[in-house]
N, C-alpha and C positions, 0 to 999 in steps of 0.2 A: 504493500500500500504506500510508503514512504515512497520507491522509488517510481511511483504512478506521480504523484504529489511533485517531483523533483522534478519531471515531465512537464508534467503544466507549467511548473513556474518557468521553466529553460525556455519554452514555446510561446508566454506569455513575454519575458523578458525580448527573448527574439524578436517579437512581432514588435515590443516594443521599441527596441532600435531602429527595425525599419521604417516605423511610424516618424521618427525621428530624423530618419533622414528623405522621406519622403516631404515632410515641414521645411527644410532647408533647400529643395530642391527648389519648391514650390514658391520660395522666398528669392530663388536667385532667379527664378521666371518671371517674379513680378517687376523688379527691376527692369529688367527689358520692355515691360509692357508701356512705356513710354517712347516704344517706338514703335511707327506706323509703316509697313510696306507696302508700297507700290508696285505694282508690274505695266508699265506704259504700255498704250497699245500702238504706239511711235514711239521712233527713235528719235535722239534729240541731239543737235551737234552741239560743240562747246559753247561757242556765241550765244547760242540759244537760251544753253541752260545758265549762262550769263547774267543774260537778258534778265531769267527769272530771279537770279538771285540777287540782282541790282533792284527789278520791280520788291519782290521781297520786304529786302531791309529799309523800304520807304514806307513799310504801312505802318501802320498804328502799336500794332502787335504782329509783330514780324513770327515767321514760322522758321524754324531753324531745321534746314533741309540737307541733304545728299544725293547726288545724282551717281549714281553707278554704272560698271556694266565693265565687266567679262574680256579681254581681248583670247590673244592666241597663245599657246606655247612656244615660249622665248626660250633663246639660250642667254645664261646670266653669268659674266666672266667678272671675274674677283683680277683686278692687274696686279695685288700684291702676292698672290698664292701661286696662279697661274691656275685654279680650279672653274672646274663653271658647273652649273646645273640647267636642266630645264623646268623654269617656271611659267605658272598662268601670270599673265598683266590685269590688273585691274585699275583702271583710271575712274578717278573723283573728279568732281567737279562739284564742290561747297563745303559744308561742315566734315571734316573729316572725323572726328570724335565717333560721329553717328555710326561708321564703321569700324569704330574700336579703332584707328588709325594716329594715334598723337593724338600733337596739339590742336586745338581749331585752326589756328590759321599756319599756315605751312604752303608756298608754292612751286619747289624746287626740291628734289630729292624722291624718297622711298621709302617705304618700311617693306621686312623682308620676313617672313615664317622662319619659325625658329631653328628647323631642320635644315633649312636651307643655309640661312647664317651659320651653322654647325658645321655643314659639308662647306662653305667656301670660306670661312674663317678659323677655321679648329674648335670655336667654341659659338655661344650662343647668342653672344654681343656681336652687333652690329654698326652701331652708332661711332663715326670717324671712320668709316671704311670708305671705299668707294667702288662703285660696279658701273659693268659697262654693258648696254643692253641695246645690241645692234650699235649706232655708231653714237649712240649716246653716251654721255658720264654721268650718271648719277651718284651722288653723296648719299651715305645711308643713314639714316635718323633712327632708328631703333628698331625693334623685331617685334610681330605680334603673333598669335594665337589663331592659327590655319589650319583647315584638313587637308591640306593639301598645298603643296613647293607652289607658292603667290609672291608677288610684288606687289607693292599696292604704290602706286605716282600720279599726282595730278595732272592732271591729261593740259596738255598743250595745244595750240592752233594747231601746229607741226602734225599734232597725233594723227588727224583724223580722225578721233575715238568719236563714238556715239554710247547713247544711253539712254538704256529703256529700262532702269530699277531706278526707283527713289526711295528715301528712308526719310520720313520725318519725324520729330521732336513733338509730341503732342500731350495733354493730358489724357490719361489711363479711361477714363470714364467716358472720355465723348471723341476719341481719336479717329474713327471711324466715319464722322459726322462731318469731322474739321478737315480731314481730309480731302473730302469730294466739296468740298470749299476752294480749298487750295487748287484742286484741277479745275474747277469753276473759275474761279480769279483769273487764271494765267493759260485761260484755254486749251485747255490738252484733256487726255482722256488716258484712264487707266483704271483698273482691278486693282481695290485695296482688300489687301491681305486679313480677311476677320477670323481674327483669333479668340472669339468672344466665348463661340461655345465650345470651344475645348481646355480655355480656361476655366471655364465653368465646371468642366465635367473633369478639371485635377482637384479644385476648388473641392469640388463633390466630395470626392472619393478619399480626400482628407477625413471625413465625418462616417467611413467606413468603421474602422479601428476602433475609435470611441465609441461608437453606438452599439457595436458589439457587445462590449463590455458591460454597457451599461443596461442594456437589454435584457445579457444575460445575470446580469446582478440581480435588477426587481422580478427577474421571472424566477430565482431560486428563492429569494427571499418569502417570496406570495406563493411560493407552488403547493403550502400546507392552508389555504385559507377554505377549501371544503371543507376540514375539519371542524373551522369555527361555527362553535353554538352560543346562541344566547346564556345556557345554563351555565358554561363553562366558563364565559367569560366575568356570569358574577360571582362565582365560585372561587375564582384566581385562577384556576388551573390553565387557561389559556392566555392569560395576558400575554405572556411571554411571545405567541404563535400571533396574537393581535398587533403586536406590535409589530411583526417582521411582514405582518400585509401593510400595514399604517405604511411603512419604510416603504415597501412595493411597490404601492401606490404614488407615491409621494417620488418617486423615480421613474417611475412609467411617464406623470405627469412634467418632469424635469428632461426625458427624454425629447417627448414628441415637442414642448416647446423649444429647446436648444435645438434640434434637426430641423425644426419648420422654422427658425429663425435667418440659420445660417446656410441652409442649401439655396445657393446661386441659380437662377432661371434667365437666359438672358431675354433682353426685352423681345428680338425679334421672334421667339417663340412662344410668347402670347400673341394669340389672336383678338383682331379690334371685336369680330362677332363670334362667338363659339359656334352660329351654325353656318360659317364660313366651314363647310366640310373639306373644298380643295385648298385648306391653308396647308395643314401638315403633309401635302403630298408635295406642294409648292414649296415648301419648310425643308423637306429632305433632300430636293433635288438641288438648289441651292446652297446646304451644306457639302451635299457631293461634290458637287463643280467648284466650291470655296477651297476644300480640301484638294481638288488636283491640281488646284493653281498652287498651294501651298509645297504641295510635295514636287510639281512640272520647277517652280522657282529654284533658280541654283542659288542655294544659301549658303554667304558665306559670314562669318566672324559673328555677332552678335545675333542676327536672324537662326545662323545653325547653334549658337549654346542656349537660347531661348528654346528650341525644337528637343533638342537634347535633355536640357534640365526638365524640360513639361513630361516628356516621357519619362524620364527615371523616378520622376513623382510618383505619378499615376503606377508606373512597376511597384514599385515602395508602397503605394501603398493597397495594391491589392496582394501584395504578397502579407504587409501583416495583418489583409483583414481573413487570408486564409490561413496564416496561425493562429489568431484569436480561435476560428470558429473549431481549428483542427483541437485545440485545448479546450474549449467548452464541452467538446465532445468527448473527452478523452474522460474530461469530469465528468459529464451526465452517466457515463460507461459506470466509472466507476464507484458512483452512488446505485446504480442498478444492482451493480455485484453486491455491495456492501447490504 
């Protein structure tokens, strides 16, 4: 019985770790959530996206943006090593910050993934190096955090580069709203990346774990309340039994309020009429298509550790809401035997 007992608590402790770190995953998601992705449906030359970011910083409440976009596989030659790799190019054109990139303003240079600095410098610093990238010299400004051998340079007249990704800076709450502003204002057209309901549904699945717990508390506690008789209860002899349904109750009540509190719905899946029937068929096809934009977009630096930590969440935490229930079980077993 003791080594039943050691069981539960290893599997409860378990489940609790992962609860734990599903919490932090979910915290390092939320950060990111102040940023908004675009996929244009043009391509935009530099001038252009210029243009935009000159009109921009004259309005009232400027939107603090990035324009991105992808080139080719480079060779990238180090002249003090004599080393080279091949990396992807990535050209900015505005806040670099918004792709994990340095400073804000920066218009000469590079940053380089860290593997890459590794293989053309011995080590992992980059910053006073210099590379040379076709018949260019770039100065290297620091290394960042990439799945993959990147340079990241702001694009030049020279480049030719184009750009059909944007990133902006927005509030968490209404980013989604301000956005299709943004491409209103400065006339362009693009697919903003809603990440609403799968925040909602890491959001969720946090209240896995606890509710388990808590579930199964006032349901052991109340599971003798047939027992209770009025005789007994003026007798004494059941107080004891009275009291652990009073608890029961009193926790059933504190569950369904804290779950009906804190589970997340996002607006767009309320409907204005309920007997709008073709809402939720409208509702799914729309998340479908939101989600292949999502996953078709090449994500790179903060777009892919937001995609990354929102899953490891979500893993986290249906992993310990199947060792709570693996440990409830394990107890319900072993009050049977017993």
């Amino acid at each position: 019985m003791a080594v039943k007992k050691h069981v539960r608590l290893i599997l409860l402790l378990a489940g609790a770790g992962l609860y734990l770190v599903a919490v932090v995953f979910c915290q390092l998601t939320r950060r990111e959530t102040s940023k908004v992705y675009i996929l244009l449906d043009q391509s935009l030359t530099v001038s252009q996206t210029n243009q935009i970011l000159d009109q921009e910083g004259n309005e009232d409440t400027p939107v603090s943006c990035c324009f991105w976009d992808a080139g080719e596989m480079e060779t990238i030659f180090c002249p003090q090593t004599g080393v080279s790799v091949q990396a992807t190019t990535i050209f900015l054109s505005g806040n670099a910050e918004l792709m994990d990139a340095g400073l804000l303003v920066w218009t000469e240079g590079c940053y380089l993934d860290q593997e890459s600095a590794q293989t053309l410098f011995g080590n992992g610093q980059s910053g006073g190096q210099t590379l040379r990238r076709g018949e260019d010299e770039l100065p290297a400004l620091g290394t960042i955090s990439a799945s993959r051998p990147t340079l990241i340079t702001m694009a030049q007249p020279e480049d030719e580069a184009s750009f059909s990704r944007c990133i902006l800076e927005l509030p968490a709450n209404n980013g989604a709203a301000m956005a299709e502003q943004f491409l209103l204002r400065h006339q362009i057209t693009g697919t903003v990346l809603d990440y609403s309901a799968l925040l909602a549904l890491m959001e969720n699945l946090l209240l896995l774990f606890p509710g388990i717990l808590l579930v199964s508390a006032w349901s052991r506690l109340g599971s003798g309340w047939r027992a209770l008789s009025l005789e007994g209860i003026r007798s004494g002899q059941q107080r004891k039994l009275l009291g652990k349904t009073a608890l029961a109750l009193c926790l059933a009540g504190m569950t369904v309020f804290l779950l009906g509190r804190k589970i997340r719905i996002p607006l767009d899946m309320i409907p204005s009429r309920w007997s709008d029937f073709s809402f939720w068929g409208n509702w799914w096809e729309g998340q479908k298509e939101n989600l292949m934009n999502i996953l078709s977009a090449a994500p790179e630096n903060g777009h892919l550790q937001m995609q990354i930590h929102m899953v490891k969440s979500m893993i986290s935490s249906i992993g310990a809401a199947l060792l709570a229930l693996w440990a409830m079980r394990r107890d319900r077993h072993a009050d049977i035997t017993d």
